[in-house]
N, C-alpha and C positions, 0 to 999 in steps of 0.2 A: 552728686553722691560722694561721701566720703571714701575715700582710698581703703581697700582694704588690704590690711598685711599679711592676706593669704591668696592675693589676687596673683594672676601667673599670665604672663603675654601669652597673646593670642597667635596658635601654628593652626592651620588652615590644608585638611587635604585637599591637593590637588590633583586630581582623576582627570589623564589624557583624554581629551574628546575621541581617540581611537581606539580607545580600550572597548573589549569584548565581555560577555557575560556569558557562562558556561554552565549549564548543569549536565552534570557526571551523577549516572548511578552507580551505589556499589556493589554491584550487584541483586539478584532479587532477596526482597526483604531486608535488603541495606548489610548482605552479609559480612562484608570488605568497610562498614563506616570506621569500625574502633583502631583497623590497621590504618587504613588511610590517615585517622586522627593521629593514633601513635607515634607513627613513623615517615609522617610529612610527606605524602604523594598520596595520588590518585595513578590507578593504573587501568588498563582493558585488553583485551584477547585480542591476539593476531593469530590464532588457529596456526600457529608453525609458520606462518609468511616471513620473510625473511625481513627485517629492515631497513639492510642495506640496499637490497632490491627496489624499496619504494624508496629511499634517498638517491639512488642511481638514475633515474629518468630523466631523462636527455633535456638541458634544458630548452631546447625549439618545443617538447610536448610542453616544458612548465610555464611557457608564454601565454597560452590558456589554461583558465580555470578548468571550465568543462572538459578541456582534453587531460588535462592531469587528471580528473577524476575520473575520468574513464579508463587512463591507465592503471589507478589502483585497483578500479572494478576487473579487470581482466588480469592486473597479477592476482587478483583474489581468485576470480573463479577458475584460471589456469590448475592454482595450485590446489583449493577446494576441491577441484572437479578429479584431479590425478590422485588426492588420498579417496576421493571418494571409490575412486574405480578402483581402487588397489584394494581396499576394504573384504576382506572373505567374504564378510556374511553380506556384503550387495551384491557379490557375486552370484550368489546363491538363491538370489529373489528372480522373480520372472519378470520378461521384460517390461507389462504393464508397470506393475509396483516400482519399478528399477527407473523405468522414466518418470514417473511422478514424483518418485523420493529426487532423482536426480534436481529436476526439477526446483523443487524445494528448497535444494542445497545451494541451487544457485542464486535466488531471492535473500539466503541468510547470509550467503558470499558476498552477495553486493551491500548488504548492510551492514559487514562488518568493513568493506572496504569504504565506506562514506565514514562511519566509526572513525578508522585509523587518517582518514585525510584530514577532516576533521582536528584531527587527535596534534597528529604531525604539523601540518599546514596550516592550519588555519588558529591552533590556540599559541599564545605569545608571552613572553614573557611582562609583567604586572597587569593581565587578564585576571578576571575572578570567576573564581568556583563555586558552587553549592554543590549541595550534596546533601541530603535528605536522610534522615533517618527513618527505619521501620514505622509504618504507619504516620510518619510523617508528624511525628510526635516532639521533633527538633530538627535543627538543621546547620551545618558547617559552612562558613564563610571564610574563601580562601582567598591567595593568590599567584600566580603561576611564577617559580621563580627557575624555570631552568628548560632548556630544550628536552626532547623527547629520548630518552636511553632503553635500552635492555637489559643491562649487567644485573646481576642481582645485586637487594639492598640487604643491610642487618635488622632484624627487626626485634624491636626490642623484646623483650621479657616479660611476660607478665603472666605469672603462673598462678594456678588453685592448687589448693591443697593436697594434691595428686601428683603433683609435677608436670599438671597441664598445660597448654597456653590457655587462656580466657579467650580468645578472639581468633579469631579465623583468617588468615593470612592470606592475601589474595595471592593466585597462580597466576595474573597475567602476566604479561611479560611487560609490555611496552609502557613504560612509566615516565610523569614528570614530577618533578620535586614542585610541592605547594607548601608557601608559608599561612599557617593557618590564623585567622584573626580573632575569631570567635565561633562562638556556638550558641544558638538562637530558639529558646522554644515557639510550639506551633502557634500561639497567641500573639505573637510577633510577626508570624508571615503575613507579608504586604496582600491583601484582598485579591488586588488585579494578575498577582501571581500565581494564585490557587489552583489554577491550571497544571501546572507544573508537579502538583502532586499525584496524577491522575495519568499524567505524560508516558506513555510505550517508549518510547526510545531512553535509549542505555546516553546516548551524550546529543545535547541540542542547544542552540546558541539564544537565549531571550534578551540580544543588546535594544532590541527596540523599548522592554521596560527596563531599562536601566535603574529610570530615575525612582521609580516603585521599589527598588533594592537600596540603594545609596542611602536614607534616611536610616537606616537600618545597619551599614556598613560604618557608617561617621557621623554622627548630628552636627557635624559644621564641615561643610567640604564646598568647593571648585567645580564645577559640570558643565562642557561644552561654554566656558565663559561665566556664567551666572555663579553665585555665591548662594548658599544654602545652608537653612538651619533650622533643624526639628528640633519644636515645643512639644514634651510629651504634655501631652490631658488624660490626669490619672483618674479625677471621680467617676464613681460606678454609676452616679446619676444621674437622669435625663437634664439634658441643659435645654433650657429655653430662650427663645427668641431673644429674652431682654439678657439674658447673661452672656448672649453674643455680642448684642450690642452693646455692652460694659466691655467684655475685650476689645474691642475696634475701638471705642472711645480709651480705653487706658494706652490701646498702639499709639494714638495721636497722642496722649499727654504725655509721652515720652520721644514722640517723633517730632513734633509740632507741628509745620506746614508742610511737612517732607511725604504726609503720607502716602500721600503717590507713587510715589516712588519706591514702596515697597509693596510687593507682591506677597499673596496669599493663597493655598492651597490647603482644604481641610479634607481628613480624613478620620474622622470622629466618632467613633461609637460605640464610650464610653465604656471604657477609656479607648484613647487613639490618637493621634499626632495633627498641629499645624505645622503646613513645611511653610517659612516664611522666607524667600530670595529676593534678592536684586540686581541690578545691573551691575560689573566690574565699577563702576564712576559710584555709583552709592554703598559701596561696602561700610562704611562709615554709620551708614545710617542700620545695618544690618548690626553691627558691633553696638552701636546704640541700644538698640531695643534688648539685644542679650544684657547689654551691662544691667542696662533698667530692669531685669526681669530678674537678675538672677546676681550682678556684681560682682562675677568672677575673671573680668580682665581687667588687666593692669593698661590703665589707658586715661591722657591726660590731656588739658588743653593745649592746644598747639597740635605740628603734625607730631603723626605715627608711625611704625609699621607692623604689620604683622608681617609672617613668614610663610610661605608657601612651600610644603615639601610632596614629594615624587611619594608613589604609592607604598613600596617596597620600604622606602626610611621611613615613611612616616611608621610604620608599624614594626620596623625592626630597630629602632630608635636607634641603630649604631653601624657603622659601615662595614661588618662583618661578611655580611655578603655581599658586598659590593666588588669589596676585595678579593675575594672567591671567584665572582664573575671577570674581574680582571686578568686575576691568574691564566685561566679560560679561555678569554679574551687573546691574550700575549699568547698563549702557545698554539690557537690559530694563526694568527697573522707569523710568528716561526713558520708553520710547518705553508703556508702561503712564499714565504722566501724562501725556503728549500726546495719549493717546487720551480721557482723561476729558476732557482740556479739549475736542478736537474734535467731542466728545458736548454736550457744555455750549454754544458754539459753533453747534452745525448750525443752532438759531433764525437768529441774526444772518447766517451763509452763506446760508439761503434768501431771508432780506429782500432781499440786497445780491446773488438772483440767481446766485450761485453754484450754487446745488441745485436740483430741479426744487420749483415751488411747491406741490407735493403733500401732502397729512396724511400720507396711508398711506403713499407713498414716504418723507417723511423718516422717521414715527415707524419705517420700519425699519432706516431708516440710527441713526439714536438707539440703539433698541434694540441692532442690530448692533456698535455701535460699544463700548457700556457692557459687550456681552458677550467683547468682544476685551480692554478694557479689567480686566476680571474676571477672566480667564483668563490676559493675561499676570503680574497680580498676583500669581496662586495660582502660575504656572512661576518666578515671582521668589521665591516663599516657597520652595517646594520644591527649584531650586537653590542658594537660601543652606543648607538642612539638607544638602544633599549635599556641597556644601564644606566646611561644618563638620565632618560623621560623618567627611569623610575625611584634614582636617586637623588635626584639635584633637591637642590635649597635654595631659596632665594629670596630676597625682604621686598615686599610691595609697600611703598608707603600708602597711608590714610591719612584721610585732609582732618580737617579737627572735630570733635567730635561733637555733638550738637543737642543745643536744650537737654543739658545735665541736672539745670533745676524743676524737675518734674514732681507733683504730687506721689509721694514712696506708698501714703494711706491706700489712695486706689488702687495702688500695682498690689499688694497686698493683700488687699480684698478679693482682689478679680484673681490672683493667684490658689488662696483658697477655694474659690467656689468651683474653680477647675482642676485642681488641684495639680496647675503647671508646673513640670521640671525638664532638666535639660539633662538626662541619665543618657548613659552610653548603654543603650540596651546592650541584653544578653551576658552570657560570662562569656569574657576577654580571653585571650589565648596566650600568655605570656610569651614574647618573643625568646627570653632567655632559657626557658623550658623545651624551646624546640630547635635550639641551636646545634647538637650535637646530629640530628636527624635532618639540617636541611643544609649543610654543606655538603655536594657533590663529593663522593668519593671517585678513587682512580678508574677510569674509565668508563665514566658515566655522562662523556657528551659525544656520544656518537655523534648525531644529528648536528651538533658543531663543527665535528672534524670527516660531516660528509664527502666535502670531496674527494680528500685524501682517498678513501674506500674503491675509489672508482679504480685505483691502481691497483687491485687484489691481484690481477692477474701478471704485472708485472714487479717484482720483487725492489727495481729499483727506485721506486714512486710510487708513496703515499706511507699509511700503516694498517696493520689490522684493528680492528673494534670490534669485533664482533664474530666470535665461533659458535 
């Protein structure tokens, strides 16, 4: 095929085999989508529970799953259960109604305390979102770019004729910043998802269908190894037997003897998608069959490379927040050396009266201090690999590209009668539109600078975050 001079190299997302898949509702009837949309996060109710309370748990409980979760379930129902009793008018019920309501309270305590573990613990940063609109008439596709905060955010402006807002401002408290990628209507939603529209729970993880999301995220992406790339099939038409076997035959006159080695996946019904993948060793032959179909990469005999980039650049096309997360980054690992020194230190504060003259009291403020010290070290290590998995770049070569002289008449034909393209469903979310609403303002990584918090009680160790 001839070179065309609007051909552009091939960038390949690349999606961590570790990544999670999240759906967040926003509330009932999606009342929280156009804020969450506007203003770059997703948020949910902590019923007044503290935050720093649930970042405080002693790490021997955080060495189990199950036992952390049990301790959010009981700061939940502790604190549930104390507004509950405090409440006049429960007062006021008899004690049947009084234990069954109580009762009650405690079921939606525990549900919001898996909510917030969830929320906290378990989503990460270049995780994705959905998020459903009313009726489920569309749908938002995110990704998580920031630990979990409190502080309030600004939200933008968008007023009616009145002096109104349009949109309804979510009261939660506990938010994370999500870079938004696009917005997807309901004729897009992957079939085997359908579920999810129908789903009770406010937030629930679907990474087992990932790959039912991802054609719909990128038509050319990286997944657990394999390479991947949706053909959309736009006729409204019934396709018959024989106009399949005209595509299978036009795959081979553009693959030649390779076709084996490329793998197929149909979800068809008209219109609807071929996912076609391969092995990391035949990406080549995947680049092939695109060129052939469609001629828009720049690719030549001899070797190649394409680029491989992290989730977060690939969609924020520029190191913006990267740098942000850096920032971040450095004044963890600070306030991590400030804490060894003020471990090193406690001796000379006790001399000079600063501390009570205690052994056991300081050696617990010492120990206390080394283990804040330790802990924000290991969150400094583990946010730096988060910002790397989700920004790097990197060039993979491709071997050379193979049987370029292919009949173009067939591909042609068999492209109309299907009417195949390679569109990046849905409308796009321009990164540069949402840059002012997804850089972290001041005081918005708690949850980064959690150890620090454990020292509330002692003024000379840590900082506050959180009133």
């Amino acid at each position: 095929m001839d070179s065309n001079p609007e051909t552009k190299p091939l960038t390949i997302l690349d999606i961590p085999e570790e990544t999670r898949y999240w759906f967040v509702r926003a509330n009932s009837q999606a009342q929280y989508y156009t804020d969450f949309l506007t203003n770059n996060y997703v948020s949910i109710d902590l019923n007044g529970v503290s935050l720093n309370d649930l970042l405080n748990i002693s790490p021997a409980i955080r060495a189990s799953e199950d036992a952390l979760l049990q301790a959010y379930k009981n700061i939940f129902q502790t604190h549930d259960l104390k507004q509950f009793d405090e409440n006049p008018s429960n007062k006021k019920k008899d004690d049947t109604t009084r234990k069954k309501n109580r009762t009650s309270e405690l079921t939606r305590s525990s549900n919001r305390a898996t909510r917030a573990f969830h929320f906290i613990e378990d989503f990460d940063i270049g995780d994705f979102i959905v998020v459903l609109y009313k009726s489920s008439i569309k749908f938002l596709i995110g990704v998580v770019t920031s630990d979990s905060f409190t502080k309030s955010i600004d939200h933008t402006e968008i007023l009616d004729d009145d002096g109104q807002m349009i949109y309804d401002v979510s009261p939660f408290t506990l938010k994370r910043r999500i870079l938004w990628i696009k917005e997807l209507p309901r004729k897009n939603f992957p079939d085997k998802l359908s579920w999810i529209k129908t789903a009770h729970q406010s937030i629930f993880e679907f990474t087992s269908n990932a790959n039912e999301l991802n054609p719909y995220i990128n038509p050319f992406y990286k997944y657990k190894e394999n390479y991947y790339m949706r053909i959309g099939v736009n006729t409204s038409e019934k396709i018959s037997s024989s106009t399949w076997l005209e595509y299978q035959l036009m795959v081979k006159n553009i693959l030649g003897e390779n076709l084996d080695d490329v793998y197929q996946k149909q979800k068809v019904q008209s219109p609807g998608d071929i996912i076609q993948y391969v092995t990391p060793q035949n990406l080549a032959l995947l680049i092939t069959l695109f060129n052939g179909l469609f001629g828009e990469i720049e690719f030549h005999h001899g070797d190649n490379t394409v680029k491989l980039q992290g989730v977060i650049r690939y969609f924020s096309k520029n190191e913006r927040l990267k740098r942000q997360l850096e920032i971040i980054n450095k004044q963890i690992k600070e306030k991590a050396s400030e804490a060894e020194i003020a471990n090193k230190d406690a001796d000379t504060l006790t001399k000079l009266g600063q501390l009570p003259n205690n052994k056991s009291q300081q050696k617990s403020i010492n120990d206390a201090t080394s283990r804040i010290a330790n802990s924000i070290a290991q969150r400094y290590s583990e946010n730096s690999k988060k910002i790397e998995k989700n920004f790097f770049e990197k060039e993979q070569p491709v071997t050379q590209i193979i049987n370029e002289s292919f009949d173009e008449t067939q591909v042609e034909v068999v492209k109309d009668k299907l009417k195949l393209s390679n569109e990046n469903l849905g409308t796009q979310i321009p990164y540069e539109s949402q840059t002012d609403n997804l850089n972290p303002s001041e005081g918005e990584s708690e949850q980064q600078t959690l150890e620090t918090n454990r020292q509330e009680n002692n003024k000379n160790f840590g900082s506050e975050t959180e009133k």
